[in-house]
Structure formats: C-alpha cells, structure tokens
TORTI-39158 format. One record per residue (C-alpha): residue in one letter; residue number from 0; x, y, z. Coordinates in steps of 0.5 Angstrom, whole numbers. Each point is the difference from the previous one (the first is absolute). Example, Ala and Ser with C-alpha at 12.3 -4.5 7.8 and 13.67 -1.06 7.14 Angstrom:
<recs>
<rec aa="a" i="0" east="25" north="-9" up="16"/>
<rec aa="s" i="1" east="2" north="7" up="-2"/>
</recs>
This chain:
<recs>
<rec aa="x" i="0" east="146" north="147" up="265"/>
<rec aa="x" i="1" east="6" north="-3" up="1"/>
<rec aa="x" i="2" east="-4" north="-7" up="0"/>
<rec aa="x" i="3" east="-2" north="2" up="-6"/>
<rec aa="x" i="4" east="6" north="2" up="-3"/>
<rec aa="x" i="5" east="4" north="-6" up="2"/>
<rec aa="x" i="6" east="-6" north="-5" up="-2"/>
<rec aa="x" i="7" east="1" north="3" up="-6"/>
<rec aa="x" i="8" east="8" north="0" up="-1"/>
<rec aa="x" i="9" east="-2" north="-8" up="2"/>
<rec aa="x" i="10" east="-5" north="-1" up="-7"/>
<rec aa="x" i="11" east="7" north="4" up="-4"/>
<rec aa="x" i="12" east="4" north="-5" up="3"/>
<rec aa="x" i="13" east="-4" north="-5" up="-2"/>
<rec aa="x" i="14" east="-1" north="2" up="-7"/>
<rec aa="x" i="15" east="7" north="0" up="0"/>
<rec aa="x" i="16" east="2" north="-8" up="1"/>
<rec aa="x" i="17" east="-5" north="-2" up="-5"/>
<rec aa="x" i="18" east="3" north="4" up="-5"/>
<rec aa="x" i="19" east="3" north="-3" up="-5"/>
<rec aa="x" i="20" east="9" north="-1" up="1"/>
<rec aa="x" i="21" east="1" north="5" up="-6"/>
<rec aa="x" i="22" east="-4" north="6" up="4"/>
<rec aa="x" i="23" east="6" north="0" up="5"/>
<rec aa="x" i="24" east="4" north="3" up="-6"/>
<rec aa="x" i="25" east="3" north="5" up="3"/>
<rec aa="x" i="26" east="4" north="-5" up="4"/>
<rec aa="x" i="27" east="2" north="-4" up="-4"/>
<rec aa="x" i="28" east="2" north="4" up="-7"/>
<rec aa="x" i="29" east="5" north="3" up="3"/>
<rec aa="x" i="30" east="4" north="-7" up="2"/>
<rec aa="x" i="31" east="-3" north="-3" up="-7"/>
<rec aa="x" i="32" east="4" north="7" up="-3"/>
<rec aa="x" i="33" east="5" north="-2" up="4"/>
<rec aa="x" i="34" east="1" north="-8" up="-3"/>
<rec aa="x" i="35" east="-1" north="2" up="-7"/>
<rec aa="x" i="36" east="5" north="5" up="-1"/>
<rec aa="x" i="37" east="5" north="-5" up="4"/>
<rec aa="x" i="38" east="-2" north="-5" up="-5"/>
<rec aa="x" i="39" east="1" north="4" up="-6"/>
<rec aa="x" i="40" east="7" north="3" up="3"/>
<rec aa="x" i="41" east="2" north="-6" up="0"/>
<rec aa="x" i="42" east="-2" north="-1" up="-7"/>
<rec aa="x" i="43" east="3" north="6" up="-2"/>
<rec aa="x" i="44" east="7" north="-2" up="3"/>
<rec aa="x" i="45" east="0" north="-8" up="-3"/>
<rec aa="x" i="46" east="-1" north="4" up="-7"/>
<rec aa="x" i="47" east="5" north="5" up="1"/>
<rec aa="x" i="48" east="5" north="-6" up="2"/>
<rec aa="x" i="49" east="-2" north="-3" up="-7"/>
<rec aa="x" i="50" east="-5" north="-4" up="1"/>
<rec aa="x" i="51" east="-6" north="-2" up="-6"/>
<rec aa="x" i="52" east="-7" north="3" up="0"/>
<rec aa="x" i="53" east="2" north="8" up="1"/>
<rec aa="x" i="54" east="-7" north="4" up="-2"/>
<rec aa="x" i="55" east="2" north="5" up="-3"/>
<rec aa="x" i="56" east="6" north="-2" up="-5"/>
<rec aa="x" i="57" east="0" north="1" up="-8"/>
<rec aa="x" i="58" east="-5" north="-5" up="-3"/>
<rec aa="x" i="59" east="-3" north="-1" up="-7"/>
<rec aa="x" i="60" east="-5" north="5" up="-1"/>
<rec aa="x" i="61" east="-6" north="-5" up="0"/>
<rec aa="x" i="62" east="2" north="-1" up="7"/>
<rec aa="x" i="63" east="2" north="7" up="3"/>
<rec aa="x" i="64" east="-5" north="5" up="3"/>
<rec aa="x" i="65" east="0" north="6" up="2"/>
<rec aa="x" i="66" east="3" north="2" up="7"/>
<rec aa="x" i="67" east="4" north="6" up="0"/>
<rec aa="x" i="68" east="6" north="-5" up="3"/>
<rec aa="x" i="69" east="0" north="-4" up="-6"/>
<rec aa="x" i="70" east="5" north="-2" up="-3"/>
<rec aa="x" i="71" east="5" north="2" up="6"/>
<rec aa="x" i="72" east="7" north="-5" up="1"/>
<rec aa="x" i="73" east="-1" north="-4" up="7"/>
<rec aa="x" i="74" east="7" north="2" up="2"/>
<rec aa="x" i="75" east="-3" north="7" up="1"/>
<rec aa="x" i="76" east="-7" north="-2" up="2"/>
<rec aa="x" i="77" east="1" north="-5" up="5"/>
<rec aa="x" i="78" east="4" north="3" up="5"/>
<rec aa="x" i="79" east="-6" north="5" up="0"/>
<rec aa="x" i="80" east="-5" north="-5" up="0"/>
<rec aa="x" i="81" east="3" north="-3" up="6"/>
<rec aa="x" i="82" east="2" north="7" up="4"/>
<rec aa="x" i="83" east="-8" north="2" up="-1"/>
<rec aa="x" i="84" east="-2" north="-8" up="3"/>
<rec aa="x" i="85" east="4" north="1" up="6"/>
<rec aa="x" i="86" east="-2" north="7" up="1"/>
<rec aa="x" i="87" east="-7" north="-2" up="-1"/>
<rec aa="x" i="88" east="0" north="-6" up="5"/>
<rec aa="x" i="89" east="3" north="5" up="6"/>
<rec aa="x" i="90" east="-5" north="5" up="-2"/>
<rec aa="x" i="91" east="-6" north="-5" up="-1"/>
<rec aa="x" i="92" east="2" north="-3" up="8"/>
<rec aa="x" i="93" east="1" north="7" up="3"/>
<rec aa="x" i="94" east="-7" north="2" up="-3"/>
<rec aa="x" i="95" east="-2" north="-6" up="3"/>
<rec aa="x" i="96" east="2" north="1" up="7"/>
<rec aa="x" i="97" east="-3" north="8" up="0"/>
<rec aa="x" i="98" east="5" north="4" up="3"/>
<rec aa="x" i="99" east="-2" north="6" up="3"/>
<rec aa="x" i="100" east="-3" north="6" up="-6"/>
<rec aa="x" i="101" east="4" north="7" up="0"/>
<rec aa="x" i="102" east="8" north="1" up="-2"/>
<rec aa="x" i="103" east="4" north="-2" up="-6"/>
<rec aa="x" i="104" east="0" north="-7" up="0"/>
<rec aa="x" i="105" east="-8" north="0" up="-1"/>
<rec aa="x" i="106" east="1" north="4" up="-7"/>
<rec aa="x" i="107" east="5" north="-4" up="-2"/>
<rec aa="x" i="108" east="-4" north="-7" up="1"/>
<rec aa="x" i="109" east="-6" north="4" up="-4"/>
<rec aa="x" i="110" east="4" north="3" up="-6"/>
<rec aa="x" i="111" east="4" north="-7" up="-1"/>
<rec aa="x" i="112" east="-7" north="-4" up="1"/>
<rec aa="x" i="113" east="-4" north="5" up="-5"/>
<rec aa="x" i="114" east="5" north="0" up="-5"/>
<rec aa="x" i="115" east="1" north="-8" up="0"/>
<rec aa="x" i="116" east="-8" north="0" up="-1"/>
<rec aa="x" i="117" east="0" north="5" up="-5"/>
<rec aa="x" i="118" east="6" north="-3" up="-5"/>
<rec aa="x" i="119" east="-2" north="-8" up="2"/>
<rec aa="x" i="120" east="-8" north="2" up="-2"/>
<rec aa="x" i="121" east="1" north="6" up="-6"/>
<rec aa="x" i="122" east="6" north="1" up="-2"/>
<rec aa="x" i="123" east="3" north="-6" up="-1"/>
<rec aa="x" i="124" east="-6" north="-3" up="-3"/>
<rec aa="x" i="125" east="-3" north="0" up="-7"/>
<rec aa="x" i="126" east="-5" north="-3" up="-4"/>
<rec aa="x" i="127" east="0" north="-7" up="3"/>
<rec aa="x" i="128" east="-5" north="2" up="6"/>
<rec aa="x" i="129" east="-5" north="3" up="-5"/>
<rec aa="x" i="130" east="0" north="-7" up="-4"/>
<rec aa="x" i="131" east="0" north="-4" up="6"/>
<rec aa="x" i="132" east="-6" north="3" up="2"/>
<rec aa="x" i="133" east="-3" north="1" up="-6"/>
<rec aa="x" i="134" east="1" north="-7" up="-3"/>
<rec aa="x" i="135" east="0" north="-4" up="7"/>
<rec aa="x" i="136" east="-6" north="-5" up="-2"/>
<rec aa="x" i="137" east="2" north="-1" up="-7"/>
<rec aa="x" i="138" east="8" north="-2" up="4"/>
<rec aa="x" i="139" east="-4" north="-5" up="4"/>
<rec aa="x" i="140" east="-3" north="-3" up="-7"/>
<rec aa="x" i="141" east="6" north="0" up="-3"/>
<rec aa="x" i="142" east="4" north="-5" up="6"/>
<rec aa="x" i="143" east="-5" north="-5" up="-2"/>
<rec aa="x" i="144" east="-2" north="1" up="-7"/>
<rec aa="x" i="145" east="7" north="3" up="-3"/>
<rec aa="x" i="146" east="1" north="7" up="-3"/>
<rec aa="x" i="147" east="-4" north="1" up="-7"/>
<rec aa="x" i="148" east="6" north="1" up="-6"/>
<rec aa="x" i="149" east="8" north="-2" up="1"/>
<rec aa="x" i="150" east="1" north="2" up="7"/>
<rec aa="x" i="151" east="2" north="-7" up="4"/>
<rec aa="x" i="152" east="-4" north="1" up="5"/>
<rec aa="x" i="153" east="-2" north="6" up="6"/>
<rec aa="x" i="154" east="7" north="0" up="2"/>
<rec aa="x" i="155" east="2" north="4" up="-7"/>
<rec aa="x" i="156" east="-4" north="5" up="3"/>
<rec aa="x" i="157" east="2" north="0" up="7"/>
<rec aa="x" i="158" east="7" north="-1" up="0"/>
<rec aa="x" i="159" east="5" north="2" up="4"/>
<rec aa="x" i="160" east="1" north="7" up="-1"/>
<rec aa="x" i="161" east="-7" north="1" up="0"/>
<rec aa="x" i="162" east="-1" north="-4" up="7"/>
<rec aa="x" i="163" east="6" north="3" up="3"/>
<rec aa="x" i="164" east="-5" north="8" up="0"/>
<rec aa="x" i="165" east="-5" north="-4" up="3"/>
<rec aa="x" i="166" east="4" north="-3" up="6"/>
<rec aa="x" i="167" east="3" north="8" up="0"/>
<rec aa="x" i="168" east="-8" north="2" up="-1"/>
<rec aa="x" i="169" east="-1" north="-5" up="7"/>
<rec aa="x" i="170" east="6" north="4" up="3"/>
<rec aa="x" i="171" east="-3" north="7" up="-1"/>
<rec aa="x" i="172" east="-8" north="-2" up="3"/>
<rec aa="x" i="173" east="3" north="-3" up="7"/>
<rec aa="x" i="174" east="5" north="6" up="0"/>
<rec aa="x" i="175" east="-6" north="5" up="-1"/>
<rec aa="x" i="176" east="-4" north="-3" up="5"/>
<rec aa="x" i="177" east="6" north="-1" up="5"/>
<rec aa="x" i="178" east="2" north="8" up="0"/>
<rec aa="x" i="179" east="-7" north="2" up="0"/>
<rec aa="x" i="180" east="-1" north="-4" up="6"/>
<rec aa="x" i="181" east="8" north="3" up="3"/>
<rec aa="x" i="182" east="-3" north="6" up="-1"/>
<rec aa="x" i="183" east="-7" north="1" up="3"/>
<rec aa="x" i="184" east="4" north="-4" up="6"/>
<rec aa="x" i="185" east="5" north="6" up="1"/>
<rec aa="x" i="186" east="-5" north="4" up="-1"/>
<rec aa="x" i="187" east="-5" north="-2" up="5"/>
<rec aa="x" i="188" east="-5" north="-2" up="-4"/>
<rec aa="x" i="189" east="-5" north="-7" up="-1"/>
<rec aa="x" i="190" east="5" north="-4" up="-5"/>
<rec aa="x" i="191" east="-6" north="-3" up="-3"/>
<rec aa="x" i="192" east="-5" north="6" up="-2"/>
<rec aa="x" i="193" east="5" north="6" up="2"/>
<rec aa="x" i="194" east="-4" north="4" up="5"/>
<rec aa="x" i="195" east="1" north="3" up="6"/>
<rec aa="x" i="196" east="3" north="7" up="-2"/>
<rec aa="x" i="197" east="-3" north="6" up="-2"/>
<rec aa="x" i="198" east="-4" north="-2" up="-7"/>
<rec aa="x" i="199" east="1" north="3" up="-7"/>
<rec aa="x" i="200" east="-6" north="4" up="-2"/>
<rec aa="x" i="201" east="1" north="-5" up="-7"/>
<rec aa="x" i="202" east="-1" north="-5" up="5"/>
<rec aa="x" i="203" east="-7" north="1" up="1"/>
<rec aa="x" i="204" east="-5" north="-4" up="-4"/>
<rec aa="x" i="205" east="-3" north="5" up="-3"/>
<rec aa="x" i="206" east="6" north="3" up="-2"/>
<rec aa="x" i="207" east="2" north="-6" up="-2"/>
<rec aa="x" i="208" east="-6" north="-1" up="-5"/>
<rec aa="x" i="209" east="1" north="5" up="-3"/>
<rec aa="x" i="210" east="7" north="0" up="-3"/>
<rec aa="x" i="211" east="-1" north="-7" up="-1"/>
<rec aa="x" i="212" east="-5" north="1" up="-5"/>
<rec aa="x" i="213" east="4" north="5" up="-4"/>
<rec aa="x" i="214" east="5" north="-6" up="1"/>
<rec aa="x" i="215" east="-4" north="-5" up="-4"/>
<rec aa="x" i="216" east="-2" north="5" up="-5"/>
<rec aa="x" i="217" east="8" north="1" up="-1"/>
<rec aa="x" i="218" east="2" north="-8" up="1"/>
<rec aa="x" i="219" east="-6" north="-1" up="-5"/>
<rec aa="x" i="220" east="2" north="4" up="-6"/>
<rec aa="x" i="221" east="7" north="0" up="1"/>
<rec aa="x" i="222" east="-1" north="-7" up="-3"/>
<rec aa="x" i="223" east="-5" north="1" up="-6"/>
<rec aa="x" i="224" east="6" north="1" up="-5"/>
<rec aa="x" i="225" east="3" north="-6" up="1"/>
<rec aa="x" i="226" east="-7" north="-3" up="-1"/>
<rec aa="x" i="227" east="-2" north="3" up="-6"/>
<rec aa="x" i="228" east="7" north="-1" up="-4"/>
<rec aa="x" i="229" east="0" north="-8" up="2"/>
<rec aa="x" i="230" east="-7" north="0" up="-2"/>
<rec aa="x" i="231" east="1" north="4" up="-7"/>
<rec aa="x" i="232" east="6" north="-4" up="-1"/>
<rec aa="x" i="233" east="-4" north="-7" up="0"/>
<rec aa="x" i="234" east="-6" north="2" up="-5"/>
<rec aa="x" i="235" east="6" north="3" up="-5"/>
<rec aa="x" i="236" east="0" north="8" up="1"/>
<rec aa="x" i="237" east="8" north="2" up="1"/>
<rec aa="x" i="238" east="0" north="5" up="5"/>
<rec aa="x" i="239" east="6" north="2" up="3"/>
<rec aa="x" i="240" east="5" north="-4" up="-4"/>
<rec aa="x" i="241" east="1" north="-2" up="-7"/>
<rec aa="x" i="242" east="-4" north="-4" up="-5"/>
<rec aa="x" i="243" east="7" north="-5" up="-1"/>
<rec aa="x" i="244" east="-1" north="-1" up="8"/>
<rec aa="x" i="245" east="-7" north="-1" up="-1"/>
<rec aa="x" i="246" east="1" north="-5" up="-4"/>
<rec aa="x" i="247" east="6" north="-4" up="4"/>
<rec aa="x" i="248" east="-5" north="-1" up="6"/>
<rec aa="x" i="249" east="-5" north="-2" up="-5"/>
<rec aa="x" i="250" east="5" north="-4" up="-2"/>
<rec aa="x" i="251" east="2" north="-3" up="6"/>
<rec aa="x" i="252" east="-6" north="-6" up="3"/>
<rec aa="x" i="253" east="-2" north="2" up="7"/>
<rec aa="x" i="254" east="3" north="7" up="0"/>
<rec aa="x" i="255" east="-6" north="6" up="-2"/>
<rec aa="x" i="256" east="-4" north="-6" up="5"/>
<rec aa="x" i="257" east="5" north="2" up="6"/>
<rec aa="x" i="258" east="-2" north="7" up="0"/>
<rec aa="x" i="259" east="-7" north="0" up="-2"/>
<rec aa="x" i="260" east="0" north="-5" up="6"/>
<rec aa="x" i="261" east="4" north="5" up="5"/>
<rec aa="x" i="262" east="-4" north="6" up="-3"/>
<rec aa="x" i="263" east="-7" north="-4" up="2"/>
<rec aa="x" i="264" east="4" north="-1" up="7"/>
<rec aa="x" i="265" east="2" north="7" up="1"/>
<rec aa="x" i="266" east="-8" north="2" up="-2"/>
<rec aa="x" i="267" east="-2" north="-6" up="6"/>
<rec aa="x" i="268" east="4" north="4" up="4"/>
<rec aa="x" i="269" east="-3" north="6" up="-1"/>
<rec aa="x" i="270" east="-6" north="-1" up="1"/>
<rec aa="x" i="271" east="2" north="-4" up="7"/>
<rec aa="x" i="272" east="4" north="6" up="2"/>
<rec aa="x" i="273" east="-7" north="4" up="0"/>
<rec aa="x" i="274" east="-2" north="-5" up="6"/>
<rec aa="x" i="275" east="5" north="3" up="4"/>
<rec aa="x" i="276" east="-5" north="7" up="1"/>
<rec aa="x" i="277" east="-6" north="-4" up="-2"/>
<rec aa="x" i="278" east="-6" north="-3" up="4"/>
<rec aa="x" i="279" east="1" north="-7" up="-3"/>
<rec aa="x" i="280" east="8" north="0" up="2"/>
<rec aa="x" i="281" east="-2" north="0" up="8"/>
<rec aa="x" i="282" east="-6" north="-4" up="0"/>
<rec aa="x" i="283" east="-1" north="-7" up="-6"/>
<rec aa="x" i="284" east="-5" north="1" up="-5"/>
<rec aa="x" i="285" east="-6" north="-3" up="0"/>
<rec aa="x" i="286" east="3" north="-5" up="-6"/>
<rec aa="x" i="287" east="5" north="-2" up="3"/>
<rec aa="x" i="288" east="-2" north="-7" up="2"/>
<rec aa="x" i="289" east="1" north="-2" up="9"/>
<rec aa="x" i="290" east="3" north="7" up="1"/>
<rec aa="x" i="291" east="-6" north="4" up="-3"/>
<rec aa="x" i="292" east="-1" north="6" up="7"/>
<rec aa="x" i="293" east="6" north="-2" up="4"/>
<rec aa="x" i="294" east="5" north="6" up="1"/>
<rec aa="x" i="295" east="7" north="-1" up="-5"/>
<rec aa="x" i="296" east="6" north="-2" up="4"/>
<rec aa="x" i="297" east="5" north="6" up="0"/>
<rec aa="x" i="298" east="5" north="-6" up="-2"/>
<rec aa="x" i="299" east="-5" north="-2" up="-6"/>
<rec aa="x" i="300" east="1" north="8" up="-3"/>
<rec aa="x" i="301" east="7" north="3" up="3"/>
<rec aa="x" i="302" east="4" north="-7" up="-2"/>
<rec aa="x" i="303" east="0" north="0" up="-7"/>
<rec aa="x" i="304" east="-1" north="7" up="-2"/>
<rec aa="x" i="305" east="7" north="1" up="4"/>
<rec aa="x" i="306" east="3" north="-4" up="-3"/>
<rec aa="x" i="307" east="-1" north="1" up="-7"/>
<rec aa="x" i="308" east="1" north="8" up="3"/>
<rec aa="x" i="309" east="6" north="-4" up="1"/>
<rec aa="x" i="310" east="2" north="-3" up="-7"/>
<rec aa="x" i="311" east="-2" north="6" up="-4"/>
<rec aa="x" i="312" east="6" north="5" up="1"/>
<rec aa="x" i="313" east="5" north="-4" up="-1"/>
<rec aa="x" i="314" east="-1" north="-2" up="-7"/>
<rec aa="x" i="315" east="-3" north="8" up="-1"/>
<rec aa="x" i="316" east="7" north="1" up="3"/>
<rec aa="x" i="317" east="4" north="-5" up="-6"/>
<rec aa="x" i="318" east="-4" north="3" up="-5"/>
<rec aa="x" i="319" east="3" north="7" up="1"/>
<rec aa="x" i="320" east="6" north="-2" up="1"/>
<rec aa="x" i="321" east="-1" north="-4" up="-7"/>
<rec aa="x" i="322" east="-2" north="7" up="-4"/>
<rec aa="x" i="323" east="-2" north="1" up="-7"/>
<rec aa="x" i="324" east="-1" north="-6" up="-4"/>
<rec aa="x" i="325" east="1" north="-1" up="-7"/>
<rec aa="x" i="326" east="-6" north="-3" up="-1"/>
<rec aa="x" i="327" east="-5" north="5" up="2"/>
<rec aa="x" i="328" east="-3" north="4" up="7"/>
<rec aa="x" i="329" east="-4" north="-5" up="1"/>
<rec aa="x" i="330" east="4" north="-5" up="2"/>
<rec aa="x" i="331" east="2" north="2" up="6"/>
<rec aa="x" i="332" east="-3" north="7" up="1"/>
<rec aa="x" i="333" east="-6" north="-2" up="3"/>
<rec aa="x" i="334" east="4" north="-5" up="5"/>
<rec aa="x" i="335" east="3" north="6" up="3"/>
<rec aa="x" i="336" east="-6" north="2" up="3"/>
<rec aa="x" i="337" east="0" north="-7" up="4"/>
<rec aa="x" i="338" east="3" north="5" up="5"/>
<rec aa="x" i="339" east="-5" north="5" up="1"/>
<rec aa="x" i="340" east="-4" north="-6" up="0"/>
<rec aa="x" i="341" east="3" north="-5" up="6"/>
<rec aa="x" i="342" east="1" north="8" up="4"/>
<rec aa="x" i="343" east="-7" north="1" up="-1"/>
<rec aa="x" i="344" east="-3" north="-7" up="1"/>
<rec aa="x" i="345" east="4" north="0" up="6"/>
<rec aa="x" i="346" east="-3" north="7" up="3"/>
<rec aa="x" i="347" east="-7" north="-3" up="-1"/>
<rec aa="x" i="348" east="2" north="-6" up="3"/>
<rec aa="x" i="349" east="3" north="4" up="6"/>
<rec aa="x" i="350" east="-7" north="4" up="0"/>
<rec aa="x" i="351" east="-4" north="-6" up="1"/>
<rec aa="x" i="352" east="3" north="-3" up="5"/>
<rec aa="x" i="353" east="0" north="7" up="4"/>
<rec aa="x" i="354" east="-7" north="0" up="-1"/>
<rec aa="x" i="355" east="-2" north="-7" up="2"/>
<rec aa="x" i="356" east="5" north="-2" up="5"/>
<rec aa="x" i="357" east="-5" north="1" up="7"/>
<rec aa="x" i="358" east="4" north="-2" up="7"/>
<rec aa="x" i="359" east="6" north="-3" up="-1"/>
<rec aa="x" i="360" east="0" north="-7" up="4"/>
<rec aa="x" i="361" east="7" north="1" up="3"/>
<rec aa="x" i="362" east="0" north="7" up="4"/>
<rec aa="x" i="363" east="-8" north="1" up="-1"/>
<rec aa="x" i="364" east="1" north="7" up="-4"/>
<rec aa="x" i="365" east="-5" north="3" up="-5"/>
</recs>
C-alpha cells in the first residue's frame, strides 16, 4: 500500500513538471502582485509631484470615462495611489513567503488583498472592459485597416484614460489570484483547487449541478432586455426612448449597427452559457472539426465566461450610478442588469468547475 501511494504521488509529481509556468500560479501572483503595485506607486507618486500622463484628471468629454475617480486632482490622488502601491508591494512579498495562518496579521493581509482586488477589478472600472471584450477582433482590424469614420485611428478609441482601467484591470486579477492562493495556504488547504478541509455540501457536484442550472437560467434571462431594445432599435421600433433619440441614432452612421452587433454578441453568449450545464459543454460536438468526442478543457469553458462575468458588473454598476436618463428607460435600464448577469455567469461558471474538476494534480484530492 504505501508502495502504491508513493508510486503514485511519484506520477502527480511528474504531472506537475510538464505543466505549463502559468500552473505554479499560486507562487508567482503574489510576487507579481507585489511588482505591480510597486509600479503603479511609483506612478502615483511621479503625478502627485506634477508629472504628465495623471488617468483620471478632467479631459474633454470625448475622452473621459466613467471611473468613479474621475476627474479628481493629482495632488490629492497621487499621494493615495502611491501609499496603496507600497502597501501593496509589502503585502504581495509577505503573502509570498507564507507566514503561518491564525492571528491578526493574516486578516490584515486578506482584508487589504480582497479590497484591492475588488477596487482594481469592479470598482473602479466602467464600461471599457465590456468594449473590449466584446469588440477585441474588430480592435485587431482596426490596427491594420484604420477605424471607419472620423476617428484617426485605434488610438482614438483606447486612449490613455481607457488604457489606464485596463492596467488597473490587470492589477485586480494578479490581486485576486495572489490573495486566493494566501488564503488557502493559511488555511492549510491545496492552493491550486482549495481542498483539504471538510467540503461544503454545495461543493458537491450534484449540488452544484443544481444551483448551477438555476444560474444559467438567470445569466440567460437577465440579458434579454438589452437584446430586444438594441435590436427593436436597429429595425425603427423606439422602445424605451424617444423618437427624437431614434432618430439621432439613425442619424448617427455606424451607431444602430453597434447595438445590433452587441445584442447579437450578448444572444451568442447565451447560447454559449448553456453550454455550461449542457452535454455539448463537457465533450465537443460532433461538427466541430479535429476536436469532434474529445472532452472540452476546463480552460476552454471557465476562461472566457469568468472574464466576461468579470466585465459585466462594472459597467452595470456605471449604469446605476448614472440614473434616469433624459432619453428614455431604454437607454440604460437594460444595462443595469449586466450585474445580476456578470453574478449569475459566474456562479454558473463556478458550477461547472465544481462539477468537472476531478483530482487535483498538485495534492491528488478529488
């Protein structure tokens, strides 16, 4: 028996040194934590003493966006920003060198690692991430054929400002893997899949069947006015806003197109969310060429429904915060659901996972 054990931990250990460098993740984030935040400090502190380039100072309204720190004087932000970066840089290093769990310390690292994972990620974005995501292969067009209209080129649509939340965006994901690793160290559990305690009935894959589907049917549904607005409004039907509104966008070449394209995006993403409790979302199709019966990586599936999770509430949350509009319920309304969305995508998400992950190639568990 204990041959049998050892020969085995001998085969998990194995499978660990072909992995790729991106599975020692755990031990990594937090240093990589650590270095952006430094980085970003020191930014904070060169525009606090006046240096070119501060994110989130007034600019035209063509180039503004809608982060709650903007517009906000570099004189009062700088100094913050560059605290937080070398707060950050200390905490990253001693999460890294995983200091015994239990007392206050612990909860210290964990409150301020959350937090920062939280602000960089939700509360300090807006918009941009969803246009990103949802326009990334027309960006990649752009660079080569230029943008259709009067815009000079892609840099007219990701200028600084907008740039500046997608550095914060990247902040906020090594943050979040960095804590989540600190805290399943401290609580003596496998970094990488977060067993080795007593486990959670919901953890269960049958339970976690079942609360996920009821999650895909809210992720589903949640997205549907959007959909029907945007694509009411591309054949002439004004719901939700007013017919001089309706005829502004008309008016206005490319933008009734944008919204059909974005609802059309959002019905394709539906669909795919099914996947997550679907037959056709743990082994490929039969049409799908050269991977027709092979099992779907968990990578494939969990990768870009938690990051469009991701995106979604931070422009839900812009859209709240901006109220009734003059135009119409329509405008901003169905957007607003882009947070019970983003939350209900990623407990589907977390559902699949549950349900899929088998044995955890690091701790053998499962």
């Amino acid at each position: 028996m204990a041959h049998a054990v050892s020969s085995g931990n001998e085969q998990v250990q194995a499978g660990v040194r072909r992995r790729r460098w991106w599975s020692g993740w755990p031990h990594w984030t937090p240093y990589a934590a650590a270095a952006w935040s430094l980085a970003y400090g020191l930014a904070g502190l060169y525009w606090a003493l006046g240096g070119a380039g501060y994110p989130f100072g007034p600019v035209p309204d063509d180039r503004s966006t809608g982060s709650v720190l903007e517009p906000s004087p570099a004189a009062v932000a700088g100094p913050v920003i560059a605290a937080l970066g070398l707060a950050g840089a200390v905490c990253g290093v001693f999460m890294a060198r995983r200091p015994a769990s239990g007392g206050a310390a612990r909860w210290v690292l964990l409150g301020f690692g959350w937090a920062q994972a939280l602000a960089l990620t939700v509360a300090l974005q807006d918009y941009t991430l969803i246009a990103v995501v949802a326009f990334a292969p027309l960006l990649v067009v752009f660079a080569f054929t230029g943008v259709p209209g009067p815009q000079g080129g892609v840099g007219e649509i990701l200028y600084w400002h907008r740039d500046n939340l997608l550095i914060l965006f990247v902040g906020g994901v090594l943050w979040t893997l960095a804590v989540l690793a600190y805290q399943r160290r401290t609580r003596g559990l496998c970094a990488h899949c977060g067993r080795g305690g007593r486990a959670a009935a919901w953890t269960a894959p049958e339970a976690a069947a079942r609360w996920g589907r009821r999650a895909v049917l809210i992720a589903v549904l949640s997205s549907i006015p959007y959909d029907v607005t945007r694509v009411a409004w591309f054949f002439g039907c004004p719901m939700g806003i007013t017919d001089a509104f309706l005829k502004d966008m008309q008016d206005t070449p490319g933008m009734l197109g944008i919204g059909l394209g974005l609802a059309i995006a959002s019905t394709v993403g539906g669909v795919l969310t099914h996947g997550l409790v679907a037959r056709w979302g743990e082994v490929w199709p039969r049409w799908v060429p050269f991977k027709a019966g092979r099992p779907v990586a968990l990578a494939t599936a969990i990768v870009p429904a938690l990051l469009v999770s991701v995106v979604l509430v931070p422009g839900g949350l812009q859209m709240i915060r901006g109220g009734d509009q003059p135009f119409g319920w329509g405008t901003n309304y169905p957007a607003m659901l882009w947070v019970v969305w983003g939350a209900a995508l990623g407990a589907a998400t977390l559902a699949y996972y549950l349900r899929r992950r088998g044995t955890c190639g690091y701790c053998a568990r499962g």
